[in-house]
VMD Tcl script that draws the C-alpha trace (Angstrom):
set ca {
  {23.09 -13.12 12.81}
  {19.75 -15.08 12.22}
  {18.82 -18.14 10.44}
  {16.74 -21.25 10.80}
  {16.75 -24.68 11.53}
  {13.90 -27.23 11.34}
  {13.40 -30.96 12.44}
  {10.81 -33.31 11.58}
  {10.02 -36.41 13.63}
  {9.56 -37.70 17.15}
  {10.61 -35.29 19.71}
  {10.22 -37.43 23.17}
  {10.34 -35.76 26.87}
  {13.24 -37.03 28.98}
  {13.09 -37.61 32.86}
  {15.48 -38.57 35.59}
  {15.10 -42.48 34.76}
  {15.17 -41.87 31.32}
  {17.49 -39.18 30.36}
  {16.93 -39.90 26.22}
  {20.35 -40.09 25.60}
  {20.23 -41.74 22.18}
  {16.93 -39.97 21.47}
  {19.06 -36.17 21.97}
  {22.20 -37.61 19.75}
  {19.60 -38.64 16.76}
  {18.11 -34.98 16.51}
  {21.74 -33.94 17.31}
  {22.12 -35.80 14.13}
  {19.26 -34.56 12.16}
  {20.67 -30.57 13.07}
  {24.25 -31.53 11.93}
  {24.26 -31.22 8.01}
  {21.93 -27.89 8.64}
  {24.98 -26.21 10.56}
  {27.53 -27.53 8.67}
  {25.89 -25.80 5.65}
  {25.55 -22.49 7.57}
  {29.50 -22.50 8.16}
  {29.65 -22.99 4.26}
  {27.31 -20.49 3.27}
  {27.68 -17.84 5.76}
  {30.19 -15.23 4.98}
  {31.37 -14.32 8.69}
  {32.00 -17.94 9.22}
  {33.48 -19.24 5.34}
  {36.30 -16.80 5.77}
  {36.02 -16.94 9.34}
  {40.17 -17.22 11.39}
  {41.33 -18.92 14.38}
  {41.42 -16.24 17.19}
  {43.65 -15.50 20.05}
  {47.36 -14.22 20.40}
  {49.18 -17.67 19.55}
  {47.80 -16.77 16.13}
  {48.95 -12.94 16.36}
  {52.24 -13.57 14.36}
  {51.44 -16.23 12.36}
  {51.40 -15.71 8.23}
  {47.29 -15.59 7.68}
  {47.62 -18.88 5.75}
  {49.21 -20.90 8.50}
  {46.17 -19.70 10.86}
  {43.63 -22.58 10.54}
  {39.73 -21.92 9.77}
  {37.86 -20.71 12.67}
  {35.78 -24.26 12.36}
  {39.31 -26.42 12.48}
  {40.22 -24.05 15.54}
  {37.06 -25.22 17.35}
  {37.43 -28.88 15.97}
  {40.15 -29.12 17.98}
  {39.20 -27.84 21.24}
  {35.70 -28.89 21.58}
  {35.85 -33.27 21.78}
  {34.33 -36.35 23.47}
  {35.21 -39.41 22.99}
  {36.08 -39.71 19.14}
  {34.16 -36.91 18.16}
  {35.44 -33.45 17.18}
  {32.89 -30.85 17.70}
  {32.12 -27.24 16.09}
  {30.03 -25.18 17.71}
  {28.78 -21.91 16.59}
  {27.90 -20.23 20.01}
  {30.93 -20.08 22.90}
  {30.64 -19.21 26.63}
  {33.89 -16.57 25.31}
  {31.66 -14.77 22.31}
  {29.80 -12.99 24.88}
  {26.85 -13.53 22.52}
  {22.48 -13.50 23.50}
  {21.03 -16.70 21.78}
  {17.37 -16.37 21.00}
  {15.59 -18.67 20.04}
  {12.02 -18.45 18.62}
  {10.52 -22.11 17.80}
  {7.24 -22.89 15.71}
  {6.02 -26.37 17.22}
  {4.09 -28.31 15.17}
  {2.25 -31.41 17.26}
  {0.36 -34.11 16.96}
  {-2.72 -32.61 19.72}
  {-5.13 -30.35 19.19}
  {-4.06 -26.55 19.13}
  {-4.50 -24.62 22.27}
  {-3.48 -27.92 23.99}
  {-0.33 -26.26 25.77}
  {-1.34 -26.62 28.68}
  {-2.83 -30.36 29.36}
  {0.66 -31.73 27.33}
  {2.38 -31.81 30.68}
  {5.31 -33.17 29.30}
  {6.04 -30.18 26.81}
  {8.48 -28.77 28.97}
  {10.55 -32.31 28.81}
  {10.08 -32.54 24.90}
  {11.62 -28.82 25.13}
  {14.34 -29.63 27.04}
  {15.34 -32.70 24.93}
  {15.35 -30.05 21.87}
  {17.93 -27.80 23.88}
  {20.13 -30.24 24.53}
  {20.27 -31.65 21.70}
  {21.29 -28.48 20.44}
  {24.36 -28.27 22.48}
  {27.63 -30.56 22.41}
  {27.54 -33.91 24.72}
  {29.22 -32.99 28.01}
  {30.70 -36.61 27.80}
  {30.77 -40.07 26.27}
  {27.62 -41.23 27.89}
  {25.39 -38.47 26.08}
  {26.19 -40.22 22.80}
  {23.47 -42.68 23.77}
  {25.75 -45.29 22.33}
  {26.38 -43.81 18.88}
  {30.60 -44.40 19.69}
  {31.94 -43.32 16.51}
  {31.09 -40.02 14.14}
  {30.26 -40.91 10.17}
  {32.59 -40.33 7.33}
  {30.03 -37.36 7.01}
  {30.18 -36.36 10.64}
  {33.96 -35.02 11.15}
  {33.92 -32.96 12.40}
  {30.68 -32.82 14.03}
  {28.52 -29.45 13.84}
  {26.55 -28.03 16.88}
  {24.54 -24.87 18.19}
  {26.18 -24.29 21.16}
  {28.93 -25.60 23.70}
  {26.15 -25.33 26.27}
  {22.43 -25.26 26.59}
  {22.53 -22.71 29.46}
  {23.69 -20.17 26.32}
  {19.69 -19.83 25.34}
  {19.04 -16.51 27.38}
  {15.62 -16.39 25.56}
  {12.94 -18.41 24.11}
  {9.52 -17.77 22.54}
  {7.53 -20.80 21.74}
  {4.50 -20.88 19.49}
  {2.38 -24.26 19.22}
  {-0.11 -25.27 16.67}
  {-1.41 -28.69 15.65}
  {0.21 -30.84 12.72}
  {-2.35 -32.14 10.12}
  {0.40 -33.63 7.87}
  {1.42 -37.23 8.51}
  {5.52 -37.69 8.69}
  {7.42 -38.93 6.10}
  {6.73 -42.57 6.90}
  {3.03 -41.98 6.91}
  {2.36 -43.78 10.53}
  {1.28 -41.51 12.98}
  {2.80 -40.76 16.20}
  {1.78 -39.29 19.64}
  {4.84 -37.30 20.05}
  {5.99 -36.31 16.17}
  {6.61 -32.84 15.92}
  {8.01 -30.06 13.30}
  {9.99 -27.65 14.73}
  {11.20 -24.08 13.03}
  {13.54 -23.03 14.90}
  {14.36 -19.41 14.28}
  {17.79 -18.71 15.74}
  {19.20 -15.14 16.30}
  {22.30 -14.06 18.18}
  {23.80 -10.99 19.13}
  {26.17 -9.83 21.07}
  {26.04 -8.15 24.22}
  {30.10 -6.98 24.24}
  {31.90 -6.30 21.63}
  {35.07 -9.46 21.74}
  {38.23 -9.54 19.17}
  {36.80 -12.56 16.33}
  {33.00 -12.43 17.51}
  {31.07 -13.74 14.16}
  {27.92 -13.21 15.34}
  {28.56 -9.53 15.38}
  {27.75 -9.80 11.71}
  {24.32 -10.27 9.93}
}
mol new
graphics top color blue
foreach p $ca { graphics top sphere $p radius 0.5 }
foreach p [lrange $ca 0 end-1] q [lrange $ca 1 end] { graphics top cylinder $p $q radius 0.2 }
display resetview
């Protein structure tokens, strides 16, 4: 299974005394309608079942969706979340990421915080282990219930290839900023055992 997500905007480096909290939840944000339209498009996920023997004798329209199943048993605070990687789908996460910067190509290595800004995109890839890594954002939209993420957890990415260039075009709001960036994320999973309901088994 492989697809692609992109962001456009500020991507900021997070530290100990800043851990970006609200920063993470608002590309959280920007990734949520992108997944959400995977689930809808993708065939191993639109037709996509509940798993697991409470389900075994159960008529096939009683079983809810696999993304209601998840909505259920993935929440913090008032959010429901839906992620598409588990810890139980046994599945590699690669992830292969085009970033697009505001400093000079080559620069890799004197933008000492790139490792930060990379580490703010992982997490915000993966579900808030609690309340506090909303970063005050309480309450999910209208539009954000149930909430759509990458993966219950971060540590999930088992590879990553990261290509940098510099960006000549000027965001959306035509002010330039140190730290804007434009990500392509290519995302591919497999998995490495075979488990009873695994979507990403499926191209």
């Amino acid at each position: 299974m492989e697809f692609r997500l992109t962001y456009s905007g500020v991507l900021l480096g997070a530290s100990r005394n800043d851990t970006r909290a609200r920063h993470k939840h608002e590309i959280r944000r920007y990734f949520h309608p992108q997944l959400r339209r995977f689930w809808q498009v993708h065939p191993a996920l639109l037709h996509a079942k509940a798993t697991g023997v409470q389900w075994l004798h159960k008529d096939w329209d009683a079983i809810p969706s696999m993304s209601e199943d998840r909505a259920t048993r993935f929440h913090s605070g008032s959010y429901n979340f839906v992620p598409l990687v588990l810890k139980q789908d046994m599945a590699l996460c690669y992830l292969n990421i085009l970033f697009l910067r505001a400093d000079a190509p080559g620069s890799v290595i004197k933008s000492g915080d790139i490792d930060n800004r990379l580490k703010t995109l992982f997490d915000a890839l993966r579900m808030p282990t609690d309340v506090n890594e909303l970063g005050g954002y309480d309450a999910p939209t209208d539009d954000e219930k149930p909430f759509y993420v990458l993966l219950e957890d971060d540590n999930l990415i088992t590879r990553i290839s990261v290509e940098t260039d510099g960006m000549l075009e000027a965001p959306g709001s035509g002010r330039r900023h140190d730290n804007d960036a434009r990500l392509i994320i290519t995302v591919n999973l497999k998995p490495y055992a075979e488990t009873f309901g695994n979507p990403h088994s499926l191209k």
